[in-house]
FIKOLZA-1660 file (N, C-alpha, C; in steps of 0.1 Angstrom, whole numbers, plus 5000, padded with zeros to 4 digits):
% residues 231
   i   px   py   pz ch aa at
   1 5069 5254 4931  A  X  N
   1 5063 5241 4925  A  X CA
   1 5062 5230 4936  A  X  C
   2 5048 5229 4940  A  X  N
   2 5051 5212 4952  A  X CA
   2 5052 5201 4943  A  X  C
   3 5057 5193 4951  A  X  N
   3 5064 5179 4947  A  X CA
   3 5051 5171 4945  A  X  C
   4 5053 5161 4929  A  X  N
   4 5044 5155 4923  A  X CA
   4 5043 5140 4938  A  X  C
   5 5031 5141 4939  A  X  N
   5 5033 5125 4947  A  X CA
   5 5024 5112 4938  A  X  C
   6 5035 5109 4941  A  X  N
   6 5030 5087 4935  A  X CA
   6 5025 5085 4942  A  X  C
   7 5021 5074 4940  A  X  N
   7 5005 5068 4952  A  X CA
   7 5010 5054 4943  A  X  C
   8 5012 5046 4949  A  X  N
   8 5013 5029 4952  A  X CA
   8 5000 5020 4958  A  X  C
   9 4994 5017 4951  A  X  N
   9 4981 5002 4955  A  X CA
   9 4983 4996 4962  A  X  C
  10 4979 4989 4970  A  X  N
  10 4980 4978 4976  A  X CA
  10 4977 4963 4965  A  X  C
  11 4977 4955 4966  A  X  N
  11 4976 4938 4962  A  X CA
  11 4963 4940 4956  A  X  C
  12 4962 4935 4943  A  X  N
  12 4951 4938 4935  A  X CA
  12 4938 4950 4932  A  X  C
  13 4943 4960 4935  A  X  N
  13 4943 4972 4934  A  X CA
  13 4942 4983 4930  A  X  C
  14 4939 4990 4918  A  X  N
  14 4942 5000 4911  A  X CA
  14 4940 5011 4917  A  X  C
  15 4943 5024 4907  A  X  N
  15 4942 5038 4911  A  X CA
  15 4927 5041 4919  A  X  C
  16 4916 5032 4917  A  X  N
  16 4903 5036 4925  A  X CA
  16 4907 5037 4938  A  X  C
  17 4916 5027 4949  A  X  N
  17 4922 5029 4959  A  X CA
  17 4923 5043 4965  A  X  C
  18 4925 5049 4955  A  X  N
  18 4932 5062 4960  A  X CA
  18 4921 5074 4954  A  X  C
  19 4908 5069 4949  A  X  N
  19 4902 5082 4940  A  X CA
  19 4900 5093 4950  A  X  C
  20 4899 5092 4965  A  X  N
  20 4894 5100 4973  A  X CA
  20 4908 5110 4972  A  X  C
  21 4918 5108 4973  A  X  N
  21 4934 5110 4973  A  X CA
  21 4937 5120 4960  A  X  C
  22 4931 5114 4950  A  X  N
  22 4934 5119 4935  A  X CA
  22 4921 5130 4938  A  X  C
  23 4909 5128 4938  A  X  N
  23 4901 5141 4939  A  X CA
  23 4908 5158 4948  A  X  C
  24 4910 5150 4959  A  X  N
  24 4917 5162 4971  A  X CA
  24 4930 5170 4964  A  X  C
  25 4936 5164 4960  A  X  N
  25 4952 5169 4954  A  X CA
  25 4957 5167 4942  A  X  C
  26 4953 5162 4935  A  X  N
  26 4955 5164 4920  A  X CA
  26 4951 5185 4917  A  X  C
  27 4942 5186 4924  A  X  N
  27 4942 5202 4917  A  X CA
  27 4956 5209 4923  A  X  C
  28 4958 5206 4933  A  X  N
  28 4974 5214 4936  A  X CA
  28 4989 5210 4935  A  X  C
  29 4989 5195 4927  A  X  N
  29 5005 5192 4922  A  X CA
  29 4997 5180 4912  A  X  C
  30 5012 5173 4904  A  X  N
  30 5008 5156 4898  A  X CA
  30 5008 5149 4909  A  X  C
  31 4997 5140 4905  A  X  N
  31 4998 5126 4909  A  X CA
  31 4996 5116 4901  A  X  C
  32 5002 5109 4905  A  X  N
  32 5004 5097 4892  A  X CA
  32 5005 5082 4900  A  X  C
  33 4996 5071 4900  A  X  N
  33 4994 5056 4905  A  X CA
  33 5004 5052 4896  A  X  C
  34 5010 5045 4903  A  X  N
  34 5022 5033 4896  A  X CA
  34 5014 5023 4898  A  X  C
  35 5011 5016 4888  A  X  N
  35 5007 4999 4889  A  X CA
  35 5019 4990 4897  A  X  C
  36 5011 4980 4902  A  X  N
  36 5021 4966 4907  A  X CA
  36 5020 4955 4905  A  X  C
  37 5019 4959 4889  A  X  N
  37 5014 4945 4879  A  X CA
  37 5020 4937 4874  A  X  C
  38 5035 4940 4867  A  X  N
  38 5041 4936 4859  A  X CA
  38 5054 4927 4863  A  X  C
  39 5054 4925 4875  A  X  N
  39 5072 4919 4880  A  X CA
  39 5063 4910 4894  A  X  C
  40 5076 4904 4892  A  X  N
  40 5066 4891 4907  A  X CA
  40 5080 4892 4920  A  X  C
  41 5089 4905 4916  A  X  N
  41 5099 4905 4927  A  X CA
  41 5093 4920 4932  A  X  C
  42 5094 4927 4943  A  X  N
  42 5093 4939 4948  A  X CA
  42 5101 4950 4944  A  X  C
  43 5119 4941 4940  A  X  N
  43 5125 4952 4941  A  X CA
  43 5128 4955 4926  A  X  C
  44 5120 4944 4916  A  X  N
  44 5115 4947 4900  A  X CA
  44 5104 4956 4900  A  X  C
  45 5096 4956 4907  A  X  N
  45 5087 4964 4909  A  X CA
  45 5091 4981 4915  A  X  C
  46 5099 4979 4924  A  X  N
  46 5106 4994 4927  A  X CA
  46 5110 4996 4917  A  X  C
  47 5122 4993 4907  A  X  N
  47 5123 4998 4900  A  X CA
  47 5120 5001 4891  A  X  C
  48 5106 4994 4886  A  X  N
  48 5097 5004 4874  A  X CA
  48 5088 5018 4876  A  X  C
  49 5090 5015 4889  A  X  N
  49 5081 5028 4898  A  X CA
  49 5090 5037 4894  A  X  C
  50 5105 5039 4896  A  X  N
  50 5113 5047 4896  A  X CA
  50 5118 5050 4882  A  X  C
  51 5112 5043 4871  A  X  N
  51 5116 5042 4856  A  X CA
  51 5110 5056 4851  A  X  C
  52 5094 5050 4856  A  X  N
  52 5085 5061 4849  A  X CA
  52 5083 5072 4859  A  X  C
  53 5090 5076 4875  A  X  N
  53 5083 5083 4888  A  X CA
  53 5090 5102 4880  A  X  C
  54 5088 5110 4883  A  X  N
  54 5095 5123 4884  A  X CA
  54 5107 5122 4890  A  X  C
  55 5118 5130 4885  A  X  N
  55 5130 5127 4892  A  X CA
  55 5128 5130 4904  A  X  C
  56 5119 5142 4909  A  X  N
  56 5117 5138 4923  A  X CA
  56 5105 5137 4929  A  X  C
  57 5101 5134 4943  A  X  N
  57 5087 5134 4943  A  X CA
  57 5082 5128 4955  A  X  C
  58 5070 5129 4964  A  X  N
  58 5064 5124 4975  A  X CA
  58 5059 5110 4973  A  X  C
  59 5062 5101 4981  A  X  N
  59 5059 5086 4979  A  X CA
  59 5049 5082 4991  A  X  C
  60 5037 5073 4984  A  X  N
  60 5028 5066 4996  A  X CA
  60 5022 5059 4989  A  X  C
  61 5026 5048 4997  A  X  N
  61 5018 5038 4995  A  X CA
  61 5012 5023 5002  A  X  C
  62 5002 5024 5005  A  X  N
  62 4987 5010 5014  A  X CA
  62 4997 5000 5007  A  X  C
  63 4995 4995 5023  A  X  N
  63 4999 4977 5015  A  X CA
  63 5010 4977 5013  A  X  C
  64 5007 4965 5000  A  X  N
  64 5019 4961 4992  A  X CA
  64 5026 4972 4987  A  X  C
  65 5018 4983 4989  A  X  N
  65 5023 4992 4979  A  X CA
  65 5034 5008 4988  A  X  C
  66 5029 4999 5002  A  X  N
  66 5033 5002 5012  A  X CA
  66 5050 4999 5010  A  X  C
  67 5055 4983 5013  A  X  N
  67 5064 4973 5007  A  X CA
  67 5068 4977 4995  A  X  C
  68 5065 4979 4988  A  X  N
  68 5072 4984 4971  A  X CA
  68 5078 5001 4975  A  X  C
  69 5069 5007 4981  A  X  N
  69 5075 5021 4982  A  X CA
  69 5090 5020 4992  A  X  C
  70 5090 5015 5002  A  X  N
  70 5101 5010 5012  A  X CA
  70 5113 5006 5003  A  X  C
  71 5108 4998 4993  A  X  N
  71 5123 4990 4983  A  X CA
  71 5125 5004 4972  A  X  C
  72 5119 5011 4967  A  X  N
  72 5121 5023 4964  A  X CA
  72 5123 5034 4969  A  X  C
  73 5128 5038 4982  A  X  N
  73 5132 5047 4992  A  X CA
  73 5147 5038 4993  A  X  C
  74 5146 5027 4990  A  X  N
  74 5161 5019 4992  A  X CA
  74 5167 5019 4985  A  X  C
  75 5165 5020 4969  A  X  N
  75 5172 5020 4955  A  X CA
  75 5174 5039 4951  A  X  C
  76 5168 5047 4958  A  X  N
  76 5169 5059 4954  A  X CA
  76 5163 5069 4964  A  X  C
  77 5171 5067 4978  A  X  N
  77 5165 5077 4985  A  X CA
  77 5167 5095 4986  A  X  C
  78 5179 5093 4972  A  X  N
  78 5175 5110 4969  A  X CA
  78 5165 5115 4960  A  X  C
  79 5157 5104 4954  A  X  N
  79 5145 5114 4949  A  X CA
  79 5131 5111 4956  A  X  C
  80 5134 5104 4971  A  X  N
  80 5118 5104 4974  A  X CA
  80 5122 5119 4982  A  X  C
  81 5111 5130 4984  A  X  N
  81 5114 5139 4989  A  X CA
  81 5101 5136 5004  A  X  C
  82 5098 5129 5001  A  X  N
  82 5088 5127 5019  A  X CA
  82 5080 5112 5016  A  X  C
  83 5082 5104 5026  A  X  N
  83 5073 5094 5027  A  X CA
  83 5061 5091 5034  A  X  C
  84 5051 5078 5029  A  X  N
  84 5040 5081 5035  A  X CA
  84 5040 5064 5036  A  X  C
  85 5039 5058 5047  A  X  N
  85 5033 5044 5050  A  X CA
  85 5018 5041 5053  A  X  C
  86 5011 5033 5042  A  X  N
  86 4999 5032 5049  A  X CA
  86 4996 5016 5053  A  X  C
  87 4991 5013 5061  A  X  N
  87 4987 4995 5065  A  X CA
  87 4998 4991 5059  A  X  C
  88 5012 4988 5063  A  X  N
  88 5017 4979 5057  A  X CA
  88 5023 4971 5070  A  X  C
  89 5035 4967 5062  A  X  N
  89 5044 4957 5072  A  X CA
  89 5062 4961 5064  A  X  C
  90 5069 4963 5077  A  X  N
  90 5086 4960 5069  A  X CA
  90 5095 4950 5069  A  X  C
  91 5086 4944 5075  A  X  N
  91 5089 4928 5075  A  X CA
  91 5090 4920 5066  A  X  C
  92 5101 4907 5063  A  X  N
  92 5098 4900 5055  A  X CA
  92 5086 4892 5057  A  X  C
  93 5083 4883 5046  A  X  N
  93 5066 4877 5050  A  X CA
  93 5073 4864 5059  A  X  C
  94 5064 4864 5069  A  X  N
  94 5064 4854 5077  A  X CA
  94 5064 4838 5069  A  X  C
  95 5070 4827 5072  A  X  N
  95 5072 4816 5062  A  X CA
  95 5057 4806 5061  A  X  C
  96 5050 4812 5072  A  X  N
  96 5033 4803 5075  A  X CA
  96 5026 4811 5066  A  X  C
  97 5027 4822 5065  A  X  N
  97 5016 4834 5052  A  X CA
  97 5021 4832 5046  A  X  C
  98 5040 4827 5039  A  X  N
  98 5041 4829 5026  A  X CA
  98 5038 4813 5017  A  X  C
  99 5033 4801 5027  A  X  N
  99 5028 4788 5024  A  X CA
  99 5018 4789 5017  A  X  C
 100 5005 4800 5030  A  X  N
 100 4995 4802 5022  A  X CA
 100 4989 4803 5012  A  X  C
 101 5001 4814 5008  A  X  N
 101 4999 4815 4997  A  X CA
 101 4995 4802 4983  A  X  C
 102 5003 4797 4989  A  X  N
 102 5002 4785 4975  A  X CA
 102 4992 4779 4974  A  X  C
 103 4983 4774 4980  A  X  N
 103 4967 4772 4976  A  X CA
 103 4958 4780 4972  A  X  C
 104 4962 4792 4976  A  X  N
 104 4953 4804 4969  A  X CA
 104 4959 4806 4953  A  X  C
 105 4974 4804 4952  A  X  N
 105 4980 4807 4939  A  X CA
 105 4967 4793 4932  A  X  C
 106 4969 4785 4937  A  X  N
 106 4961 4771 4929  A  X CA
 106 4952 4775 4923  A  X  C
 107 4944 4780 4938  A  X  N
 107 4929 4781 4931  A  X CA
 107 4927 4791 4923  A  X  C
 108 4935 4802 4920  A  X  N
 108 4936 4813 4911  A  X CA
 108 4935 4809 4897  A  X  C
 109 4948 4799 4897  A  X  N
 109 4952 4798 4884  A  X CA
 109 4940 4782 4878  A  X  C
 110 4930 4781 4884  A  X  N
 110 4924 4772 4881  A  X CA
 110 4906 4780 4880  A  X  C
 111 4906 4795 4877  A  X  N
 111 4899 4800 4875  A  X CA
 111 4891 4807 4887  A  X  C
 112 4897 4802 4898  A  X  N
 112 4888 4807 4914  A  X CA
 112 4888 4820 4921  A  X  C
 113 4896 4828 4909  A  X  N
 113 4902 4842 4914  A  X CA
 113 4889 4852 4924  A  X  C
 114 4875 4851 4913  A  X  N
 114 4869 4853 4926  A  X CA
 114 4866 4849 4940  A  X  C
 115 4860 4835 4940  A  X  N
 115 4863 4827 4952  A  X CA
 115 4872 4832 4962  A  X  C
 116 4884 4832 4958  A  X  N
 116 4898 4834 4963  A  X CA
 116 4892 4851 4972  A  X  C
 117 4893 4861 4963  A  X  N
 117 4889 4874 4969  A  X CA
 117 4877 4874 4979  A  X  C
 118 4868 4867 4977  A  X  N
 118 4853 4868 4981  A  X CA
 118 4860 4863 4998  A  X  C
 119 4858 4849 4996  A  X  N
 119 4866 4841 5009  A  X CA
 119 4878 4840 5020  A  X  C
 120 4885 4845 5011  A  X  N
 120 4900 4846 5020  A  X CA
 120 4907 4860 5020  A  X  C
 121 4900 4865 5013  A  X  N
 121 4911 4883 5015  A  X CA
 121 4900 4896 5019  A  X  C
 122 4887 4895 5008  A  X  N
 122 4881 4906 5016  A  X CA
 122 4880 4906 5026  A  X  C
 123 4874 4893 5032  A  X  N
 123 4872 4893 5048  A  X CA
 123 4882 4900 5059  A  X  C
 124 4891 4901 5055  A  X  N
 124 4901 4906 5064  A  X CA
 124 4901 4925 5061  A  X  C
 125 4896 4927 5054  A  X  N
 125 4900 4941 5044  A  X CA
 125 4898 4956 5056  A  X  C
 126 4882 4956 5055  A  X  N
 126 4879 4963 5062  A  X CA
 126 4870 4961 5075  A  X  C
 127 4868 4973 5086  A  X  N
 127 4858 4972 5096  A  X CA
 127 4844 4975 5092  A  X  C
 128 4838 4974 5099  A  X  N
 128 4822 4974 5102  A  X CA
 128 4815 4986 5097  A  X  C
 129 4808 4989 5083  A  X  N
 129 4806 5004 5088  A  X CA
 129 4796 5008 5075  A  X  C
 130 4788 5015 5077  A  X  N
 130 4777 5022 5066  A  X CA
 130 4783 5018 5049  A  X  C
 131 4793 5019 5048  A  X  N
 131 4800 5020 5033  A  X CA
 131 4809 5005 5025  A  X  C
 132 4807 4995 5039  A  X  N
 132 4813 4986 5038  A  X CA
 132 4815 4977 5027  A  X  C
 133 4796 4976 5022  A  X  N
 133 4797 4968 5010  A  X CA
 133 4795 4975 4998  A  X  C
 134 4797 4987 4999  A  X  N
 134 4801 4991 4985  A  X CA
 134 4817 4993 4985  A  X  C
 135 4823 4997 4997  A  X  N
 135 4839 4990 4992  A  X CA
 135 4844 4977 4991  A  X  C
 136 4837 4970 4991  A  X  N
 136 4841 4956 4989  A  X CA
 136 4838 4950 4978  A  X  C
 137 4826 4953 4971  A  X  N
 137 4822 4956 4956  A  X CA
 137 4831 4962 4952  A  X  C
 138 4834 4975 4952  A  X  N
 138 4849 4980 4945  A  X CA
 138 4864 4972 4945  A  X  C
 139 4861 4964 4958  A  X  N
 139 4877 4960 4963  A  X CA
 139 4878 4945 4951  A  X  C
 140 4865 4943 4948  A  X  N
 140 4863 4927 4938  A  X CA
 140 4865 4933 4920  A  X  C
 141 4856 4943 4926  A  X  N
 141 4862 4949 4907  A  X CA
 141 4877 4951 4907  A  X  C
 142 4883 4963 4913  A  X  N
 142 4900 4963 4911  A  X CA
 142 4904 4945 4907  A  X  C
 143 4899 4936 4918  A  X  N
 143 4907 4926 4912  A  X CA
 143 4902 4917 4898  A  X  C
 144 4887 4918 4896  A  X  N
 144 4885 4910 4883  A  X CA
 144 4893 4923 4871  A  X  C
 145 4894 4934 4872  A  X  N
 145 4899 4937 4861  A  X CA
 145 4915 4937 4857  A  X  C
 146 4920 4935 4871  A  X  N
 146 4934 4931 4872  A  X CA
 146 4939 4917 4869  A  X  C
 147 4930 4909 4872  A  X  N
 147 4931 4895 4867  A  X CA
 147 4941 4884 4874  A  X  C
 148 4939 4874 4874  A  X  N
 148 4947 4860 4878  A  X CA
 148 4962 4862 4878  A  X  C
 149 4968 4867 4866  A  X  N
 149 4981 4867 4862  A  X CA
 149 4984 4876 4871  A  X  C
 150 4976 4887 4875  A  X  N
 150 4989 4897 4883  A  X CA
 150 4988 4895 4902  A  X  C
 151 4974 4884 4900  A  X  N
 151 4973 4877 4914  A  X CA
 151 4989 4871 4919  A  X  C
 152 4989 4863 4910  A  X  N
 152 4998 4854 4908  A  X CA
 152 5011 4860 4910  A  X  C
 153 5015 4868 4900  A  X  N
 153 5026 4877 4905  A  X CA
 153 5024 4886 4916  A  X  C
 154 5017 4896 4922  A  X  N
 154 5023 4901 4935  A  X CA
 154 5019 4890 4947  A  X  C
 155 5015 4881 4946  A  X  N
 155 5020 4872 4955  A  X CA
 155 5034 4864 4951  A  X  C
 156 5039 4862 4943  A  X  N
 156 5053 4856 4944  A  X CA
 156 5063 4868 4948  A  X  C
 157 5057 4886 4943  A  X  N
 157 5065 4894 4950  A  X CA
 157 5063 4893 4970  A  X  C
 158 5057 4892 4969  A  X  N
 158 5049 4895 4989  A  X CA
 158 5060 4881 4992  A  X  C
 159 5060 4873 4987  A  X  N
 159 5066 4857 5000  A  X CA
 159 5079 4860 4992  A  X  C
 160 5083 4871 4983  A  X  N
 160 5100 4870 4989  A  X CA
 160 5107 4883 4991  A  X  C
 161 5096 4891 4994  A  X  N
 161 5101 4906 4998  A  X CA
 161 5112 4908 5007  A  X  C
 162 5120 4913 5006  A  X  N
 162 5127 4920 5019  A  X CA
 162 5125 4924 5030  A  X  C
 163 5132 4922 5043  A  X  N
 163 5127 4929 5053  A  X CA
 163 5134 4944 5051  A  X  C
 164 5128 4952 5054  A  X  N
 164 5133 4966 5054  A  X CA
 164 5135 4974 5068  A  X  C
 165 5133 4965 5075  A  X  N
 165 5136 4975 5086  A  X CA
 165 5149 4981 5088  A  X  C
 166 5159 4981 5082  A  X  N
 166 5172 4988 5077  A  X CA
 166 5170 4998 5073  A  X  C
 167 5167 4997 5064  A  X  N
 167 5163 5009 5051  A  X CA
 167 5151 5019 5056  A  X  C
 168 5144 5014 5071  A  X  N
 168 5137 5027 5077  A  X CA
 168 5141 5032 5088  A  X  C
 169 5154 5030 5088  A  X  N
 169 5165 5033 5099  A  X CA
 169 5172 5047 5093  A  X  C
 170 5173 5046 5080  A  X  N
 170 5181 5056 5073  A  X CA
 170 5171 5071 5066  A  X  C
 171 5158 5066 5068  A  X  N
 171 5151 5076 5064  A  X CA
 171 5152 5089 5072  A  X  C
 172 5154 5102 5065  A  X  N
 172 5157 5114 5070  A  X CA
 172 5142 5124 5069  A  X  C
 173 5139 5120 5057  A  X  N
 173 5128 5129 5048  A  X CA
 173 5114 5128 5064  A  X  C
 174 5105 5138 5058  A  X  N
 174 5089 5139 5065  A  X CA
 174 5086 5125 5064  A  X  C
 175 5080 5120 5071  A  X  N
 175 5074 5105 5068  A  X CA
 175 5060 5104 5075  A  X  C
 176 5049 5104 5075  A  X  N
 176 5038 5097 5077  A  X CA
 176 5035 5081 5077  A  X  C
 177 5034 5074 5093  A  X  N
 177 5028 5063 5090  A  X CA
 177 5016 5062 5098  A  X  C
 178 5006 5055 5090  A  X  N
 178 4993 5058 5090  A  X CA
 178 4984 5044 5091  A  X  C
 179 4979 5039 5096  A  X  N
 179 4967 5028 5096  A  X CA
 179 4955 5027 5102  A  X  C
 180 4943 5022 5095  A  X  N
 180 4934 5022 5102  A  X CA
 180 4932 5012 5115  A  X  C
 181 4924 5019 5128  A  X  N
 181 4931 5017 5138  A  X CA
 181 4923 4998 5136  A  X  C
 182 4913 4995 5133  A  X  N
 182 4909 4983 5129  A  X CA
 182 4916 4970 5122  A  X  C
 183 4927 4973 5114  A  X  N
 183 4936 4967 5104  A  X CA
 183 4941 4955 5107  A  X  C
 184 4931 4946 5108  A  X  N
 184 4937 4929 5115  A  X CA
 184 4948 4924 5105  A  X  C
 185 4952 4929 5087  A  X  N
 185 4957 4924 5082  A  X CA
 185 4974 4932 5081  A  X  C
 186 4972 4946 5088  A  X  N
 186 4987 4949 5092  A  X CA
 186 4985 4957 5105  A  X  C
 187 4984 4954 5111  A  X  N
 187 4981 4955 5127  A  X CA
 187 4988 4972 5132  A  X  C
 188 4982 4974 5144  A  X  N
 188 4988 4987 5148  A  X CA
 188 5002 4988 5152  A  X  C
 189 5004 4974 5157  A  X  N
 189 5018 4972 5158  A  X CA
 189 5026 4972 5152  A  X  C
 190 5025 4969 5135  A  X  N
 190 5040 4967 5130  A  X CA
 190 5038 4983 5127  A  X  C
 191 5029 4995 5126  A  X  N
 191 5031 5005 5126  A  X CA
 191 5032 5011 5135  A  X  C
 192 5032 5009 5147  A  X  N
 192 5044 5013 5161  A  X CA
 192 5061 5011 5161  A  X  C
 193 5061 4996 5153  A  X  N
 193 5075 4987 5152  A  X CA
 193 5081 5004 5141  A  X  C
 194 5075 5007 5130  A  X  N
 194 5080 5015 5116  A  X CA
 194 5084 5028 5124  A  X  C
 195 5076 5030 5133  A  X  N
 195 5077 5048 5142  A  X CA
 195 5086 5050 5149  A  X  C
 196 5089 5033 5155  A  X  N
 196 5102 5035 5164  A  X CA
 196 5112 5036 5155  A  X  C
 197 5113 5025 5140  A  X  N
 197 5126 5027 5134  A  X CA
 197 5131 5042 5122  A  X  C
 198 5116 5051 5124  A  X  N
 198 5117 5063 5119  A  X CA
 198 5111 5073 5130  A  X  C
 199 5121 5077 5140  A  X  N
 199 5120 5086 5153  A  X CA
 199 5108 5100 5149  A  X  C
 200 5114 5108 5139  A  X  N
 200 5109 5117 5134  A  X CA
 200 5094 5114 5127  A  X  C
 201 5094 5107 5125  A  X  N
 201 5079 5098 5116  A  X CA
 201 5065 5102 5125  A  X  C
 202 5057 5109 5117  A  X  N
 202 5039 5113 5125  A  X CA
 202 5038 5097 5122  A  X  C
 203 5026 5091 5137  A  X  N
 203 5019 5082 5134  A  X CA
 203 5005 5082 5137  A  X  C
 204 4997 5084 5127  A  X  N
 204 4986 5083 5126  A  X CA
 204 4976 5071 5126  A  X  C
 205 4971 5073 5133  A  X  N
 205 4956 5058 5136  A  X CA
 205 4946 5064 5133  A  X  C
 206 4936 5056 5123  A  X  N
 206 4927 5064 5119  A  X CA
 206 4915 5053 5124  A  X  C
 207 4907 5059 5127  A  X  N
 207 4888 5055 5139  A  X CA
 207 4883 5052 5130  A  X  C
 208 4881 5039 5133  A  X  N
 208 4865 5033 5124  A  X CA
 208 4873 5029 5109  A  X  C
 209 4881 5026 5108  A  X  N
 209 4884 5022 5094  A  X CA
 209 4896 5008 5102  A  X  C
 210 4896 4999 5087  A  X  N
 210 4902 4981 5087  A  X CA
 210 4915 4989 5079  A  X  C
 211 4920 4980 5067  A  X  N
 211 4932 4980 5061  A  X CA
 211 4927 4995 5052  A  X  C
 212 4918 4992 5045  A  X  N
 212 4915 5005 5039  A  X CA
 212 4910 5019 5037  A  X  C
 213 4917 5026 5048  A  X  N
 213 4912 5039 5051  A  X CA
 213 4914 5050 5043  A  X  C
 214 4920 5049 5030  A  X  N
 214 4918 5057 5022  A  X CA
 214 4901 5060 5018  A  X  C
 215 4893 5045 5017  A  X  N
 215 4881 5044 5012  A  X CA
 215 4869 5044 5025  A  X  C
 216 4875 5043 5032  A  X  N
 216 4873 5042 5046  A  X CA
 216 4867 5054 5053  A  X  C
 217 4879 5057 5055  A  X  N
 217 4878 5075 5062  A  X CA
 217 4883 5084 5056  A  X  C
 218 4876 5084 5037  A  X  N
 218 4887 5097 5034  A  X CA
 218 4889 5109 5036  A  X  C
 219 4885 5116 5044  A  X  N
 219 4882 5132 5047  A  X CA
 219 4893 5126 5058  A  X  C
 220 4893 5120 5070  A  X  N
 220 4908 5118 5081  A  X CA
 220 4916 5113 5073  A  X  C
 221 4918 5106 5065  A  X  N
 221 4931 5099 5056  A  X CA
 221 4936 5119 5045  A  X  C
 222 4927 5123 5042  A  X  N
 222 4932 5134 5035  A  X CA
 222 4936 5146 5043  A  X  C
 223 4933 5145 5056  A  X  N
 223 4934 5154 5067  A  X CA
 223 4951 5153 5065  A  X  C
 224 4954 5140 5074  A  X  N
 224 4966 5137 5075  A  X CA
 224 4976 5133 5063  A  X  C
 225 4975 5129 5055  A  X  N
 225 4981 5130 5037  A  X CA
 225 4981 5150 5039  A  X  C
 226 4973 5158 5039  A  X  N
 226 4978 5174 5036  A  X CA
 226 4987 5176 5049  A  X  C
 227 4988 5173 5059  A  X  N
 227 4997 5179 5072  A  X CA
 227 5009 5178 5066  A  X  C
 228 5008 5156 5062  A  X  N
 228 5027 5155 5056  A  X CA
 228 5024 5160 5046  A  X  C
 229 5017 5165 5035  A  X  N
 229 5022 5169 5023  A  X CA
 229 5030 5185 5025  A  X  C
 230 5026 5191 5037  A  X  N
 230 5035 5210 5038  A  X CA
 230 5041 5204 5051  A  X  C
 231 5050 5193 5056  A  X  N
 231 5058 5194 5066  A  X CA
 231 5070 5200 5058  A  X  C
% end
């Protein structure tokens, strides 16, 4: 029996994130998307992930969801059985991004939520490339149907996350970290910083894709997701 794997979103986000992910491997184990909707702390959020996860199971997750998986490898790292980092950061948030935040919380909660995605987040999302604006069309739906309220909260989780670079000191399991090599919004570097503090860890850079190369380059993102999934 292989191990069911979770898949974690990134920041307004849903399971479409990952449809390329869910098509490839859903025929050969569970998969199951944990939302990161309901809690405005990370490590309330790890632990709903671990409420409803399999007692055991493969964890990955882009982004925030990157961050959420890391605080749930920390609350229970005997039932992650292999990890997968995609574009994230293990860093706590810097105190100038987590400022930022609060004019965007404004304009959210004053009805601007698209504004807010159009202007200040897609732009940073992905690189240059044939498919661009139909993922960015998708990247605006995940968030209108996710809505303001959960804007609001995974941003009050992101500005008071934990730094985890501890807790990727202790990892033993297979680990994959992975980003596209383009990703101005979690850079190649903090995923060099993650490889040094997990020795054993593949690190993957993936060509021609920004933050999201699941949608990006899914045939290389699924390449490397099946290597770690039989290490």
């Amino acid at each position: 029996m292989k191990d069911p794997l979770v898949l974690l979103p990134g920041m307004m986000c849903d399971a479409r994130l990952f449809g390329p992910q869910i098509d490839a491997f859903s025929h050969e184990r569970g998969v199951m998307v944990a939302p990161q909707n309901d809690h405005d702390t990370v490590q309330a959020l790890a632990t709903d992930v671990l409420a409803h996860a399999p007692p055991k199971f493969a964890l990955a997750g882009l982004s925030m969801g990157g961050i959420v998986a890391m605080e749930v490898f920390r609350q229970a790292p005997d039932r992650v059985t292999r990890l997968a980092l995609l574009d994230t950061n293990p860093k706590a948030e810097a105190p100038a991004v987590a400022a930022n935040r609060e004019p965007q919380i404004a304009k959210v909660r004053d009805g601007q939520l698209r504004a807010v995605m159009r202007d200040e987040m897609k732009p940073n999302y992905l690189t240059d490339g044939p498919n661009k604006g139909r993922i960015l069309d998708l990247c605006m739906a995940m968030a209108e149907t996710l809505g303001p309220d959960v804007f609001v909260r995974q941003s009050r989780a992101l500005q008071t996350r934990p730094d985890q670079q501890q807790t990727l000191r202790a990892v033993k399991v297979p680990t994959l970290i992975l980003c596209g090599e383009d990703d101005s919004l979690c850079p190649l570097h903090r995923h060099e910083l993650m490889h040094v503090l997990i020795p054993h860890s593949t690190l993957t850079v993936i060509r021609n894709a920004g933050h999201l190369p699941t949608l990006e380059q899914p045939d290389t993102t699924n390449e490397a997701l099946a290597k770690w999934l039989t290490q």
